[in-house]
MARFIVEX-777828 format. One line per field, with one value per residue (C-alpha): x, y, z; residue in one letter. Coordinates in steps of 0.1 Angstrom, whole numbers, plus 5000, padded with zeros to 4 digits. Layout:
<nodes>
X = c(X/...) .
Y = c(Y/...) .
Z = c(Z/...) .
type = c(A/...) .
</nodes>
This chain:
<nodes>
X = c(5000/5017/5014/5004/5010/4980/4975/4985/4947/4937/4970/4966/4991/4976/4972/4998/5025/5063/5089/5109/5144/5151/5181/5215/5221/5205/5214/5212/5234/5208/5231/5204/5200/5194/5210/5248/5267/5290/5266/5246/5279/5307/5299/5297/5256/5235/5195/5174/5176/5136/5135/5147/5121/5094/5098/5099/5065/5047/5055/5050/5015/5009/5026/5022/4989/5004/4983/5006/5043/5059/5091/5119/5162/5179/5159/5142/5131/5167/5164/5170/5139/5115/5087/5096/5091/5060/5048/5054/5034/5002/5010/5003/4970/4988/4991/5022/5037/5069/5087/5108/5127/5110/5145/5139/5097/5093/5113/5095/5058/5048/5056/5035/5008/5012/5003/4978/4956/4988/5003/4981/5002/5033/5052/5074/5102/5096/5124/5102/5072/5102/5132/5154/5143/5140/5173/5194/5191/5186/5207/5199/5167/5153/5123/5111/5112/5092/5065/5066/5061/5031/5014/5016/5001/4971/4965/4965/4943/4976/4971/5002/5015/5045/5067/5081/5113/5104/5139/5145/5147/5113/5098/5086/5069/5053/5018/5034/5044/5018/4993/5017/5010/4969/4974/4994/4965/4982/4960/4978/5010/5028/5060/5090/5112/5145/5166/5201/5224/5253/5262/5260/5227/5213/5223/5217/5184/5171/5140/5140/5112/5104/5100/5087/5059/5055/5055/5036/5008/5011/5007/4975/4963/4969/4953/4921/4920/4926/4910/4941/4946/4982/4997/5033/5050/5082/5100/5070/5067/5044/5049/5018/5025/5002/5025/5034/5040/5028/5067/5060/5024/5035/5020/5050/5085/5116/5136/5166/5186/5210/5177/5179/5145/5146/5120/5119/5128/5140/5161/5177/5210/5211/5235/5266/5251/5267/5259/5220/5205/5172/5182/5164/5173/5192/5168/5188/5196/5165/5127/5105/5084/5112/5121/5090/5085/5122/5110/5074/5094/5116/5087/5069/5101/5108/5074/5077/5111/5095/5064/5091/5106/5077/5061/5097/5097/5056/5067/5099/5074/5096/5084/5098/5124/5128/5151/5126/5093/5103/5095/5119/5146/5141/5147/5174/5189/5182/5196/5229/5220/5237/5267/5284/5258/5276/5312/5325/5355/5343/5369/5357/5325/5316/5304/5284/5283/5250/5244/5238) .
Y = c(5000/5032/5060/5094/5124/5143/5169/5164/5163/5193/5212/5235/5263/5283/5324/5346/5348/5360/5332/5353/5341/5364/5353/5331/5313/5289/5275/5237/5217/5194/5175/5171/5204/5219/5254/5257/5248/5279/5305/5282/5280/5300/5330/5361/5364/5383/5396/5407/5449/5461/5488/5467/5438/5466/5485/5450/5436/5467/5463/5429/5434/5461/5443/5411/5411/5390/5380/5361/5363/5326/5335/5310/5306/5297/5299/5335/5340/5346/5380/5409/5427/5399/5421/5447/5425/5410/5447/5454/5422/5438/5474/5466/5443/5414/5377/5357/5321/5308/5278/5274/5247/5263/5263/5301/5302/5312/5339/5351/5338/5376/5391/5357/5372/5410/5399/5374/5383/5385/5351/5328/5298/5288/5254/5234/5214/5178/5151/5120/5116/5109/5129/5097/5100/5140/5150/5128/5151/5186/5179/5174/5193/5203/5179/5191/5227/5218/5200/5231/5254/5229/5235/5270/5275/5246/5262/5301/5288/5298/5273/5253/5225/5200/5198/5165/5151/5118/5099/5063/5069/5083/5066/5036/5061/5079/5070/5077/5109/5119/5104/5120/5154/5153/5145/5180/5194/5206/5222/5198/5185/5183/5158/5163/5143/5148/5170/5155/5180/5152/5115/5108/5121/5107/5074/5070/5091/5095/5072/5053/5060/5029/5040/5069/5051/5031/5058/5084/5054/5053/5093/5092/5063/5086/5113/5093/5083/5112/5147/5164/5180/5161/5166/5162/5192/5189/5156/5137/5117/5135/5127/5153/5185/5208/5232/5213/5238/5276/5288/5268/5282/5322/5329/5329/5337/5339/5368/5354/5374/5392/5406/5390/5376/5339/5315/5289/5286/5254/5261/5290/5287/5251/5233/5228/5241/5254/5286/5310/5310/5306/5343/5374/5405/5426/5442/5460/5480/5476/5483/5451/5462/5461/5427/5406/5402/5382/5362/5357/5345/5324/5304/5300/5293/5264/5250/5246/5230/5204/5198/5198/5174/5151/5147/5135/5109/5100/5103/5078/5052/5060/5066/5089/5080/5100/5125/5137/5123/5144/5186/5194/5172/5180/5216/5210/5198/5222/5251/5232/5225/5191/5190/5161/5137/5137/5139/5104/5113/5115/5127/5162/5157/5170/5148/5162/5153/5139/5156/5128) .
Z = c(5000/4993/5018/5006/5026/5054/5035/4994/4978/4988/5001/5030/5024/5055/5058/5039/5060/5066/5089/5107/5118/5149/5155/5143/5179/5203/5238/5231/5204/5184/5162/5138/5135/5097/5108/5101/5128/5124/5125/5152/5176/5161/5149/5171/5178/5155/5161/5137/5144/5156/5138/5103/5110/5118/5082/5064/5083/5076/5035/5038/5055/5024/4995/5006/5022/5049/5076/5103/5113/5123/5144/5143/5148/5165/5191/5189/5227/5230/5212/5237/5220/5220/5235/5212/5181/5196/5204/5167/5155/5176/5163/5128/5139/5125/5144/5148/5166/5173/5177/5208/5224/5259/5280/5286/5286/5324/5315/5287/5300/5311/5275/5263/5289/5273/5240/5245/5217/5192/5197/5181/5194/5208/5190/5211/5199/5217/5210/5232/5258/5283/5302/5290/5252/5253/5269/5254/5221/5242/5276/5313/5325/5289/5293/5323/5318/5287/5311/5329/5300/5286/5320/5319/5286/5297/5328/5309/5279/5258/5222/5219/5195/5195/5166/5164/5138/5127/5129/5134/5171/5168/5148/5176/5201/5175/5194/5226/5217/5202/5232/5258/5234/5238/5276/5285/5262/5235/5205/5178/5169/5136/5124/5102/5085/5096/5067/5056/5064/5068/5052/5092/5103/5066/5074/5113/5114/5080/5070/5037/5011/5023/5060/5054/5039/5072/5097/5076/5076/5115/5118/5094/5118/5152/5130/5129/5159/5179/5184/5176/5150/5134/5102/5087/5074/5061/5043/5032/4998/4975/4932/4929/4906/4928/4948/4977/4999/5007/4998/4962/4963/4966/4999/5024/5021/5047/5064/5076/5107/5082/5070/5035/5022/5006/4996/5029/5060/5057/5033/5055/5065/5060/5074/5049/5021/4991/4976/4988/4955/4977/4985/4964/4979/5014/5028/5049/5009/4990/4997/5003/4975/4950/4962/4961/4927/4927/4953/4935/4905/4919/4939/4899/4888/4915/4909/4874/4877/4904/4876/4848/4866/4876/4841/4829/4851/4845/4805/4809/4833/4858/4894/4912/4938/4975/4963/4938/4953/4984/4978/5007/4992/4958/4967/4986/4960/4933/4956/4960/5001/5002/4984/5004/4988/4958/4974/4979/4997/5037/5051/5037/5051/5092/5118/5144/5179/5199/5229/5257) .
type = c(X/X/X/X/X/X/X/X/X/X/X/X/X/X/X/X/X/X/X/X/X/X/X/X/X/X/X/X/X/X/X/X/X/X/X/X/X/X/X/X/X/X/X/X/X/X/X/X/X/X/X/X/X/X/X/X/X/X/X/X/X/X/X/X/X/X/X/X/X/X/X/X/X/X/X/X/X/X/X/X/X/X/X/X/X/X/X/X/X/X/X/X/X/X/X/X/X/X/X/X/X/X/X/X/X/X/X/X/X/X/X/X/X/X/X/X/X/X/X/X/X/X/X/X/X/X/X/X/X/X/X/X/X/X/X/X/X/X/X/X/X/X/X/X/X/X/X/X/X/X/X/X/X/X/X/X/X/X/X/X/X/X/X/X/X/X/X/X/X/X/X/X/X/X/X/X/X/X/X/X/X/X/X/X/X/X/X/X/X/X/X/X/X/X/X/X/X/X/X/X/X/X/X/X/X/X/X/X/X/X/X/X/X/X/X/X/X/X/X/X/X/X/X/X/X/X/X/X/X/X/X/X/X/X/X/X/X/X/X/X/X/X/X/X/X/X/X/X/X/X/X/X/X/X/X/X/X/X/X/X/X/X/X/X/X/X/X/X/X/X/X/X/X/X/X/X/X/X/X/X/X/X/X/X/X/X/X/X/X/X/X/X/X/X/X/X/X/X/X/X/X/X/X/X/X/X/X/X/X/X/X/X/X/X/X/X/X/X/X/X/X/X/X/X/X/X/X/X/X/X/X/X/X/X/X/X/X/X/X/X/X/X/X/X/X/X/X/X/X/X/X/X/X/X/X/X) .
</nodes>
């Protein structure tokens, strides 16, 4: 039986929106992480300037016609202006989420608190329904203060979601996750397949098409069974020509913490990668409304590659394998993200540690 993704017959590209990196660093080392490790860990910290992120959001609402702001990293509740940027989101009557791996959310909960009607929801980063499973990717104590920041948001009727990476570890406690999920009372909880940002994490973490077939099966059953809402947003096998994806589709794009604007956020940065041709314009130099038509054509011009691509393969009776099958890998591939695939020599290639 072949698996076909949650959400591919009638995609779901959400409201017109801008992902917002607010920052290049983060306080725990994730070796699966799709961020580069040197601008992660190495390089001196960067934040998005306020007043640059507030001129951008205001065209984007007026060019755009965006509706929400989706704030990721690094991890951006480690911005210094974090209230500020929420208290811009609420200026220009727009809404806006984040994802956060909830180390520092007593610390933010009162600014969470302020802007109440702003935040739409909060997305935590979850690793496994136990300490043992969850810390042994994000370190001693992470689980718990993500317990802690679950109860808060329960007990405040704050909407919150878990975002879960769907890696071989994973993969068995996929119900238990997801049950241990609808107990703290989280609103829903989506899955990602891990990205390959290494010949190591691809071959100790990365699912087969295969695999992928299996667990993507088990998350459809969970989504039947369970009043949660549960879908699967990044990695999943879809051979469909319909834009995949609300980056493909036209109606979101990316600001990066250099303030640059690029197509996806998971193409951002990515770990490795070769070359930013996913990049359109410094905003920090040019108006958002000079831009956007770049970034407009390059999101047509990446969908017709991907449909190019996909009726060559239906023409030859080929069917299509992972790397092309997959939107999030095909891309990655086109923009030059994963260069070590091809290298054979791996010495040149980095291994990363896992934090036990």
């Amino acid at each position: 039986m072949e698996s076909l993704p949650l959400k591919i017959a009638t995609p779901e590209y959400g409201p017109r929106r801008l992902t917002v990196e607010l920052t290049n660093i983060c306080n725990l080392h994730c070796s699966y992480c799709l961020r580069d490790e040197d601008a992660l860990y190495h390089q001196p910290a960067n934040f998005l300037p306020v007043d640059l992120f507030a001129r951008v959001i205001k065209d984007a609402r007026e060019f755009m016609n965006i509706e929400q702001v989706m704030f990721t990293g690094g991890e951006p509740t480690l911005h210094p202006g974090f209230g500020k940027i929420l208290a811009v989101v609420a200026a220009e009557k727009l809404k806006c989420s984040f994802v956060t791996n909830g180390w520092h959310f007593d610390r933010i909960w009162p600014l969470i608190l302020e802007h109440r009607e702003t935040i739409t929801h909060v997305s935590f980063s979850l690793d496994g329904a136990t300490a043992e499973s969850h810390d042994r990717w994000r370190g001693e104590g992470s689980f718990a203060r993500l317990v802690r920041a679950f109860s808060r948001c329960w007990a405040r009727q704050v909407p919150f979601n878990a975002k879960v990476g769907i890696r071989r570890d994973t993969v068995p406690q996929l119900e238990q996750i997801t049950l241990f999920v609808a107990r703290m009372g989280a609103a829903g909880i989506s899955f990602a397949h891990i990205m390959p940002t290494s010949t190591d994490i691809a071959e100790l973490s990365a699912l087969t098409l295969e695999e992928r077939a299996d667990a993507e099966r088990e998350i459809a059953m969970l989504r039947r069974i369970l009043k949660l809402r549960i879908s699967i947003d990044v990695g999943y096998y879809n051979p469909y020509p319909t834009a995949p994806c609300s980056a493909l589709a036209g109606i979101s794009g990316n600001l990066n913490y250099r303030g640059e604007l690029s197509l996806c956020c998971n193409l951002s940065g990515f770990r490795g990668a070769n070359g930013e041709e996913d990049v359109v314009a410094d905003l920090k130099r040019e108006e958002f409304q000079r831009a956007l038509p770049r970034l407009q054509d390059l999101a047509a011009t990446q969908a017709e590659n991907r449909v190019r691509m996909l009726e060559g393969l239906a023409a030859a009776g080929t069917k299509a394998d992972l790397a092309n099958g997959s939107p999030c890998l095909f891309c990655l591939d086109s923009f030059g993200k994963t260069p070590w695939s091809a290298v054979a020599n791996a010495s040149t290639e980095r291994s990363l540690p896992v934090l036990q």
